[in-house]
Steps between C-alpha positions, in 0.01 A plus 500: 500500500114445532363753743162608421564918498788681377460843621683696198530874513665758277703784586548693199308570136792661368861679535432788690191437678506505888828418638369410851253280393704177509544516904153615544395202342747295704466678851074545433270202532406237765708262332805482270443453135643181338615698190568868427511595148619837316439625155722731363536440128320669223500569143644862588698338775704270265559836323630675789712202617644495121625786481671432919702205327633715210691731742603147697439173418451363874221772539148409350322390835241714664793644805144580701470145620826464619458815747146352604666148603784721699204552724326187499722225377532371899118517603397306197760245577364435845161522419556242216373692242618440138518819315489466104553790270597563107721836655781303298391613175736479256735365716340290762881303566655846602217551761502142610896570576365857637284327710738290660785759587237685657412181726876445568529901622173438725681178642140306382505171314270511186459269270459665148363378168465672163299381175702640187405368124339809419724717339506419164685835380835310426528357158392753281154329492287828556738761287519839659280417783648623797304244778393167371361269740245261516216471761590149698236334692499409885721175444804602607372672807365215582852288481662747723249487752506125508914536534434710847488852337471775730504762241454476160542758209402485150537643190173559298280270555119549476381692805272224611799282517621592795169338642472198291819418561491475901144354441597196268836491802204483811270276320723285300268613190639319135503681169181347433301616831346821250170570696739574816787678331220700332396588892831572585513717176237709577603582854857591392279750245343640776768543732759596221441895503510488911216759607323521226332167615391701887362833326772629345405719183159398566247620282260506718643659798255797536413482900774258593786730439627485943483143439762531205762665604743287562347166387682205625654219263330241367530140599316165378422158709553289249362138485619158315162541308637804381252707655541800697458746741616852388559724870711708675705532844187567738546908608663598215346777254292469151228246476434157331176440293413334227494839326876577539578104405273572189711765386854360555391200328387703173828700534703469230348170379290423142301238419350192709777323441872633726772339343792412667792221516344329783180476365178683379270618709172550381324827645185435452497267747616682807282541772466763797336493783533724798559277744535739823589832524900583299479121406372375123502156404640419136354159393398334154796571301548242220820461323636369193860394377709822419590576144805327276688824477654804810439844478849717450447886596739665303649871617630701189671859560276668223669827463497889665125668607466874645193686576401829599163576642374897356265701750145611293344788753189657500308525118587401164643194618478292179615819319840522729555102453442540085758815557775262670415206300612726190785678685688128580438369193647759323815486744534179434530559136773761552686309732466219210532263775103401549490243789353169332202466643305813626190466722261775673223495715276771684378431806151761582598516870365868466133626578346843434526753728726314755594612861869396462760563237537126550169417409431711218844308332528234235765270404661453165717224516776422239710175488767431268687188411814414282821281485720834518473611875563887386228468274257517811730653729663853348313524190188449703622710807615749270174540286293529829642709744571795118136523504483638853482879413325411170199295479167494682394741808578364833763244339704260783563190511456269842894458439782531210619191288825320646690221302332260348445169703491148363232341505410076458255275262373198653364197268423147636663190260347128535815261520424077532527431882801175400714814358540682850706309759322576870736436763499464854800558720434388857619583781844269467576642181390199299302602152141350421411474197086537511319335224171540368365136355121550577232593225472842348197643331508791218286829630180562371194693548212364742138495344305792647304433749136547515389797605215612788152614402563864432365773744074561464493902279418711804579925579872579494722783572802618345825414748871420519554088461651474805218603709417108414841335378800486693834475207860437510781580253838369361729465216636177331793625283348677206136435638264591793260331651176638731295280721150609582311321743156508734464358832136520700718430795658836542186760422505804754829528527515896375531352173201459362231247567678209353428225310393139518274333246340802401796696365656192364204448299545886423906506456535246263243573241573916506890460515578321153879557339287754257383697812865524652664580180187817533606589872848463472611683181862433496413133408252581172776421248611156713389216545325420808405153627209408764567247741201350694577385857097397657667356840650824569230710366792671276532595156912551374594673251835507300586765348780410203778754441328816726858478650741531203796315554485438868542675794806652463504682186195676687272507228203721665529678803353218715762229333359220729142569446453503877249786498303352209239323729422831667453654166283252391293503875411903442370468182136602467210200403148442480443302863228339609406705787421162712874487529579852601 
């Protein structure tokens, strides 16, 4: 097919989010969409589905989808509107078959694909790993939708995917056609987390809050260029600048050069432009060939963690943590059954002479982990809840130790793309085999760029980052990544007074690696990489190991790093006051 637009929208930025959203974005709008997308699948997710499949094999799909297309299923078939989703996690064949009973009991006729490949669990290649599968590219999609697909679930592929792949399908791109898969790259990235891209977590929402809401899904016009138009259904909540576009695209992303199996799209050379109002244009991207080798996201079950969280009132806090501190560890020693690895933390929620019990309350915060689930469940539970008539004055606790819970490592693996067989199985049952034969190019750092004329010395006043910097957070297994970014074209907006050239100028000179690893304190003994993005006016930085072993063995009590940005936003510099 060679139209000029496909209209592309998403529907979903993970399992759970909102379950209506996939008829509003069928029912809302002037016009159908061509293609609906949902993302369901990550790191955690594969976790969660894991452990599904142990207590039955023909589980491991996210079951959400399936309710969602209950309602749906028939108004996306006469609108025309191909839906494409990775809801079949690990078992994307089940859900096809899902799919298709549920078609029969609606008396609809749907055609329905699957991409499989993925899984590469089987085989004892990835001992003790409880998910193994390898991030496909858009290729398969892209078969099924050429055999007729009507619906078409995946397994893990990369999120972007599930817009490359209709894109290459519309446009009849080759594997070669980098500068537009690299387009179509970056607008999956941006629609991938659903309202995140229309002012969802915002950073700078300060005096748009009524507009956000509800904020509608995003959706992209998408052109055989590869260039874009990021919007939403016209009436629906949330907004579309090029601020909220900046911060998806620094979400959860590194250097200037995005990997992925389709390609690698360069961010440096993305370009936004509000085009109209809730309408950015995404033009510029460059792309090279995609590496030799996959990523595999591996999903261990790393053992047994507890935690109980100790109430600090009034004075002498330090001197009632030091007293509990002692108290468990000498429990522990008794019991002679000290949990493996033993980690506490005060929070200073407290302040002096407070108007609420509430308020004049710390936290002390103590999480255990070991391979022996009683280890952190009774002998923990136990050596708490003995204390209670004991220990420090005003002791509680916001609630007693229960059983142990297990809890997951992720780690990613690098596999050649020729050892994982990517499969399409169309609508007719036949099995594609999709092959890669186009170049591939090893990763490797860009050159820095050059850098703007820094800021004329001038008055400045002490102030909170993100009265000038909007910021967004994420996690990439073990690591976290925080975008900051500028943009002249949203000052006055409650705020702050913005950006533009002049706090570019400022940003990049005052916010080294050094500077962050000063503000941000958890990150002092890691290492911490700046990444230079002038187009976007954005500086991101990764953050190696902040995370311990991923998500789920919830390393620090923000395991996804998702309030990081805003940590980094209210702390205090030196700015010039011809920003403020």
């Amino acid at each position: 097919m060679t139209e000029d637009v496909l209209r592309i929208g998403n529907a979903s930025g993970f399992y759970g989010d909102r379950f209506d959203a996939l008829r509003e974005m069928l029912e809302d709008g002037p016009r159908p969409l061509d293609v609906l997308t949902g993302d369901y699948l990550a790191e955690l997710t594969m976790l969660i589905l894991g452990r599904d499949r142990l207590k039955d094999p023909a589980r491991g799909y996210a079951r959400t989808f399936l309710r969602q297309l209950e309602e749906t299923l028939g108004l996306a078939l006469d609108r025309g509107v191909r839906i494409v989703a990775n809801a079949g996690g690990l078992n994307p064949a089940g859900l096809a078959d899902a799919v298709r009973e549920l078609a029969d009991r609606l008396g609809l006729h749907a055609r329905v694909a699957h991409v499989e490949g993925d899984d590469l669990s089987p085989g004892g290649r990835f001992p003790g790993a409880l998910t193994a599968n390898a991030y496909l590219g858009g290729a398969g999609i892209t078969a099924c939708l050429a055999a007729g697909a009507d619906i078409v679930v995946t397994g893990r592929v990369t999120d972007a995917a599930l817009v490359t792949g209709p894109a290459a399908w519309r446009f009849g791109w080759e594997q070669d056609a980098y500068d537009r898969l690299a387009g179509a790259v970056v607008a999956g990235h941006i629609l991938e987390c659903g309202t995140q891209a229309t002012g969802g977590n915002y950073s700078r929402f300060a005096g748009r809050a009524r507009d956000l809401r509800r904020p509608g899904f995003p959706l992209a016009e998408l052109h055989a260029d590869g260039s874009c138009v990021i919007t939403k259904h016209p009436g629906t909540g949330g907004l579309v600048t090029v601020g909220t576009v900046t911060e998806q695209l620094l979400y959860e992303t590194g250097g200037a050069r995005y990997a992925g199996p389709d390609v690698t799209a360069r961010l440096d050379t993305v370009r936004l432009i509000q085009e109209a109002p809730d309408r950015v244009r995404v033009d510029g991207v460059r792309g090279e060939a995609p590496p030799p080798t996959l990523k595999v996201g591996l999903n261990r079950l790393g053992g047994f963690r507890n935690e109980v969280v100790f109430v600090l009132t009034g004075l002498d806090i330090e001197a009632k943590a030091a007293l509990v501190r002692e108290q468990m560890d000498e429990a522990f020693d008794r019991a002679k059954s000290r949990p493996a690895q033993v980690t506490w933390e005060l929070a200073r929620t407290d302040r002096a002479d407070a108007d609420t019990e509430e308020t004049a309350s710390a936290l002390l915060r103590l999480v255990v982990r070991d391979g022996d689930a009683d280890a952190v469940g009774r002998t923990l539970g136990s050596a708490a809840i003995e204390l209670a008539l004991g220990s420090y004055p005003g002791f509680h606790v916001t609630a007693p130790p229960g059983k142990g819970a297990p809890y997951g490592v992720f780690e990613a693996a690098y596999v050649d793309r020729g050892e994982v067989e990517h499969v399409a199985v169309l609508p007719d049952g036949e099995r594609k085999v999709i092959t890669y034969d186009g170049a591939t190019r090893a990763l490797a750092d860009v050159a820095a760029p050059p850098l703007p004329a820094p800021l004329p010395a001038g008055p400045t006043r002490r102030a909170p980052l993100g009265l000038v910097a909007g910021a967004r957070s994420g996690d990439k297994g073990g690591d976290a990544n925080v975008g900051v970014w500028v943009d002249g074209d949203e000052g006055g907006n409650g705020s702050g007074a913005g950006g533009g050239d002049e706090a570019w100028r400022w940003l990049v000179h005052e916010l080294t690696a050094d500077r962050f690893q000063n503000l941000i304190s958890e990150s002092r003994h890691l290492t911490v990489v700046r990444h230079v993005l002038p187009n976007l006016r954005a500086l991101n930085f990764t953050i190696t190991g902040l995370l311990g072993q991923g998500v789920a063995s919830q390393h620090r009590f923000d395991p996804q790093a998702k309030g990081l940005g805003e940590w980094l936003r209210s702390r205090h510099l030196d700015i010039p006051e011809v920003l403020l």
